[in-house]
C-alpha positions as CSV (number, residue, x, y, z in Angstrom):
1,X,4.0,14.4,16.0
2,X,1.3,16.6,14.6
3,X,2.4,19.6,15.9
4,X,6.3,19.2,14.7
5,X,5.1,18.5,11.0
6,X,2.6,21.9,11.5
7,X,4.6,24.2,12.7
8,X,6.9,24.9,9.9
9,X,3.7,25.3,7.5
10,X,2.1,28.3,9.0
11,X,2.6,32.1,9.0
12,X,5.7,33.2,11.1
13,X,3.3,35.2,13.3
14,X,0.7,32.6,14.3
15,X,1.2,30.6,17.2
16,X,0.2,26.8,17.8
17,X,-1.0,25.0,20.6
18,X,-1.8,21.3,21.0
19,X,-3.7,20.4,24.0
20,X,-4.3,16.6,25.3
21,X,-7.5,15.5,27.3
22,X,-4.6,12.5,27.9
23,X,-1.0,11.7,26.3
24,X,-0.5,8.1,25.1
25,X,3.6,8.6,24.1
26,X,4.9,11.5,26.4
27,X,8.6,12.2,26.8
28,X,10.2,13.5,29.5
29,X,14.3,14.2,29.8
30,X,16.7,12.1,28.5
31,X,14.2,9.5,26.6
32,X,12.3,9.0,30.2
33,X,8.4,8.3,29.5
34,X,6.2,11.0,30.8
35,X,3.4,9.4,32.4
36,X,-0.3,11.7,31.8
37,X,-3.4,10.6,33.4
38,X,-6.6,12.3,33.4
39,X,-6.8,15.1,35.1
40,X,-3.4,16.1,34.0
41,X,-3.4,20.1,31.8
42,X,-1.3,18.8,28.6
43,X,0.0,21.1,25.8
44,X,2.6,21.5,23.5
45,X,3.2,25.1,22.8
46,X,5.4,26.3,19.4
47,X,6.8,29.9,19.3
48,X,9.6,31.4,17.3
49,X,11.8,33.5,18.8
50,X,14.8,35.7,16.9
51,X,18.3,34.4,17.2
52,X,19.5,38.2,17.2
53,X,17.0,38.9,20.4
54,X,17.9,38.1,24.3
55,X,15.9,35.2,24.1
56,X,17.3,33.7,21.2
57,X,21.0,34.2,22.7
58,X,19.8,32.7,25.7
59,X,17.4,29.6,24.5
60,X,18.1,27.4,28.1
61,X,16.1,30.1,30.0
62,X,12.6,29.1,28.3
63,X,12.4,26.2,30.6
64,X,13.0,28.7,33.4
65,X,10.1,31.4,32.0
66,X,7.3,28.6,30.8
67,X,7.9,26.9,34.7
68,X,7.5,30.0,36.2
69,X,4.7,30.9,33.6
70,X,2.4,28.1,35.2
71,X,3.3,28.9,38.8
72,X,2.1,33.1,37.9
73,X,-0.8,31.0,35.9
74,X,-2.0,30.4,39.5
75,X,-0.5,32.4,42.1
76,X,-1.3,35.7,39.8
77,X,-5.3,34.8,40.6
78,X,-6.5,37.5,43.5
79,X,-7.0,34.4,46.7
80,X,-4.8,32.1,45.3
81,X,-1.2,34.1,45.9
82,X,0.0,31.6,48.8
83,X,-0.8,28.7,47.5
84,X,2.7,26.7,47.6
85,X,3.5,26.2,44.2
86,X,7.0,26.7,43.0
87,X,9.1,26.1,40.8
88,X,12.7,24.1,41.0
89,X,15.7,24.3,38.5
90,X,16.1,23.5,35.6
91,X,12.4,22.3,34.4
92,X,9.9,21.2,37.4
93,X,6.9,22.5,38.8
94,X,6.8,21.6,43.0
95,X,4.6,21.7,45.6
96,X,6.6,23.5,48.8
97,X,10.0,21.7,47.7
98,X,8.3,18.5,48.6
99,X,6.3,16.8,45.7
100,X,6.5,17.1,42.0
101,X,3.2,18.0,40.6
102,X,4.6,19.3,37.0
103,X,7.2,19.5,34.5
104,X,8.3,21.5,31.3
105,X,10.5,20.0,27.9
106,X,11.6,22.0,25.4
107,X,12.8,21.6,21.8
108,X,14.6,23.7,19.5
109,X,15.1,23.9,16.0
110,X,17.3,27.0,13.9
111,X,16.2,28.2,10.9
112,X,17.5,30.7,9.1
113,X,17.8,33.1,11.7
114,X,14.5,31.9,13.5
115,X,14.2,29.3,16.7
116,X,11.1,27.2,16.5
117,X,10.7,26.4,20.2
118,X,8.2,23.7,20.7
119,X,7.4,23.9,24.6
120,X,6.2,20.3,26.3
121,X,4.3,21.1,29.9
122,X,2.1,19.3,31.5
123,X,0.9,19.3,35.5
124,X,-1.5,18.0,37.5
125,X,-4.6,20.1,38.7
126,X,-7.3,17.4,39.4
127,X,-5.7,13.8,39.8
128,X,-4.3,13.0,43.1
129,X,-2.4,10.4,41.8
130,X,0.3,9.3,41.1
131,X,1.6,12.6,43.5
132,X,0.1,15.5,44.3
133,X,-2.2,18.1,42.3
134,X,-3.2,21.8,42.1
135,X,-6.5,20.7,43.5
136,X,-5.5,19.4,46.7
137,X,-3.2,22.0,47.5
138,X,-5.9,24.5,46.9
139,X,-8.2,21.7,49.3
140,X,-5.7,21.8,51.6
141,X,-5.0,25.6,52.0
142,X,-9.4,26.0,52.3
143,X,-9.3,23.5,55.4
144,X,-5.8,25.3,57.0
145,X,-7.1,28.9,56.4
146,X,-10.8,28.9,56.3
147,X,-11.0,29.7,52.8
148,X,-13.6,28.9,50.0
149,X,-11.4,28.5,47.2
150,X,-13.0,27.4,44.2
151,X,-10.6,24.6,42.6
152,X,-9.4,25.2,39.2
153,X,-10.0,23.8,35.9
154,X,-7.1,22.2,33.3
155,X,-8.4,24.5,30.1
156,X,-8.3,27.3,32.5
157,X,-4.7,27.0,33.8
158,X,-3.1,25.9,30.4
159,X,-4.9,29.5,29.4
160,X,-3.6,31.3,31.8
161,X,0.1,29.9,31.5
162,X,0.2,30.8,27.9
163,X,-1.0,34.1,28.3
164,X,1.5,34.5,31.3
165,X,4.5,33.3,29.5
166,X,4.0,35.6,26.3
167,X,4.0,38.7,29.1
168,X,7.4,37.2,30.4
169,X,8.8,36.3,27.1
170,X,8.3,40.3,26.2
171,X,10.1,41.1,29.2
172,X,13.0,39.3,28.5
173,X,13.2,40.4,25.2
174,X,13.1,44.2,26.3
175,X,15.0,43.7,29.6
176,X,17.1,40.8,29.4
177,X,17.0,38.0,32.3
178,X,17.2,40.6,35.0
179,X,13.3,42.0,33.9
180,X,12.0,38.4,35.2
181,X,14.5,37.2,37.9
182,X,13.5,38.6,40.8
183,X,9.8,36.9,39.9
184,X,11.5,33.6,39.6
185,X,13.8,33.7,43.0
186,X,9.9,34.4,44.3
187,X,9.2,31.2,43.6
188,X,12.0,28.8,42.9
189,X,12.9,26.1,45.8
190,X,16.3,26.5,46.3
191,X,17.0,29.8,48.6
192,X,20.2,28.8,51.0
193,X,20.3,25.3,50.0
194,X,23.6,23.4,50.0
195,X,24.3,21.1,46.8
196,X,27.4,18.9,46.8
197,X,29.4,19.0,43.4
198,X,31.1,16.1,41.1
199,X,29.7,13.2,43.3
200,X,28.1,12.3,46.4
201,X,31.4,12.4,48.6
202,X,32.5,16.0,46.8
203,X,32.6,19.3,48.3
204,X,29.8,21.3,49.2
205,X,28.4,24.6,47.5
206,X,25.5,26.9,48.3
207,X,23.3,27.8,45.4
208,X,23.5,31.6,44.6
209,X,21.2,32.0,41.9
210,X,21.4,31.0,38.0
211,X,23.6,32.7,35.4
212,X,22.5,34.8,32.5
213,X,22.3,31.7,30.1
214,X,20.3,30.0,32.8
215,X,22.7,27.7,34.4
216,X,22.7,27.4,37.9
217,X,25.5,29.1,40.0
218,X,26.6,28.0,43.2
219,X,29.2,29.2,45.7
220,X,31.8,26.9,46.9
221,X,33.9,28.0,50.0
222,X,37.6,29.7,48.8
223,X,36.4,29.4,44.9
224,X,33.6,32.4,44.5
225,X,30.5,31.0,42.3
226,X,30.9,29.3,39.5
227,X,27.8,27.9,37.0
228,X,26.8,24.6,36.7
229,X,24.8,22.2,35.1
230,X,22.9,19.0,34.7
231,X,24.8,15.7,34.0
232,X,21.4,13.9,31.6
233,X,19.6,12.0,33.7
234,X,22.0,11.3,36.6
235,X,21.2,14.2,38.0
236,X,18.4,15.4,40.7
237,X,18.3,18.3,42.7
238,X,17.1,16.0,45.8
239,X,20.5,13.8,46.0
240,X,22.4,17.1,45.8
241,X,24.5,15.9,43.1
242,X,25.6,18.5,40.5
243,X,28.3,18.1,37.4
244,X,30.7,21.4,36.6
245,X,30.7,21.9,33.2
């Protein structure tokens, strides 16, 4: 890709952004296709980050920051605070815990003592198909509350998420992942839910929160919490099935 070749040529300090009106050969996890129709904001983001800063000790949590990134992109505008985007571990962007309307992938590459990061996100603000978008949750919470919100564009929102995310990314470099936690438990899907672990017949565990590397913890009855984590493509929040590692 373009942006992979670029990145590498250009001053440590300047940041890169690709932005797609539409995506032709999107990836998702695990080799999946990632579909992107009109109507979809696309970008590819690239940003270096220090191996000796908390970030760069803790590269899984930038899925976690650029997901909540584009849920702030929209909740942080003065109207638009209950609007019921959230986000759901490790990498999705949902409407209510109901509908996926977004996603984040990220790559990373060590050199020297830098990360590249090149950040994948993508979600849909004005095509209804083939889920859900921005737009009609915004439609939707006009006719339920009597509001006149305007919908929102794609270059706006990609914008918005980028300037979000380098706040956060500051904050976790000065604070560690306890400066933006609380923010994320705001939003993420998963307060009080049971998961079961290993397979679809194996014990039960509540999910507690995630780790300091961004793992998920859960608590199963008699063993205290212990982190987990995804098992490649098998595994999906919504069939409960989770893989110790």
């Amino acid at each position: 890709s373009l942006i992979g070749r670029l990145m590498f040529e250009l001053p440590e300090e300047m940041g890169l952004i690709a932005v797609a009106a539409r995506q032709t050969q999107g990836k998702g996890r695990g080799g999946n296709v990632w579909l992107s129709p009109l109507g979809c904001a696309l970008s590819t983001l690239h940003i270096s980050i220090p191996l000796h800063s908390n970030l760069g000790q803790r590269i899984p949590f930038i899925q976690h920051l650029v997901s909540l990134a584009v849920v702030e992109a929209v909740r942080s505008i003065p109207g638009y605070e209950d609007i019921e985007l959230r986000v759901k571990w490790p990498n999705d962007i949902y409407y209510s815990d109901l509908m996926k309307l977004g996603g984040v992938l990220v790559n990373s590459t060590l050199i020297e003592t830098t990360f590249h990061i090149l950040i994948g996100f993508g979600f849909n603000v004005n095509n209804s198909n083939p889920t859900i978008c921005i737009n009609d949750l915004i439609a939707k919470f006009n006719r339920e509350e009597g509001t006149e919100l305007k919908p929102l564009s794609a270059d706006c929102l990609i914008a918005r998420t980028v300037t979000v995310l380098e706040r956060l990314i500051e904050i976790f470099q000065e604070k560690g992942p306890n400066g933006v936690l609380p923010q994320y438990y705001k939003y993420w899907v998963h307060s009080g839910k049971q998961v079961q672990l290993h397979s679809e017949d194996g014990p039960m565990a509540w999910i507690v929160g995630i780790d300091d590397y961004g793992y998920l913890q859960v608590h199963e009855e008699g063993k205290g919490v212990e982190s987990v984590h995804p098992d490649g493509n098998s595994f999906d929040m919504l069939r409960n099935l989770i893989v110790p590692k």
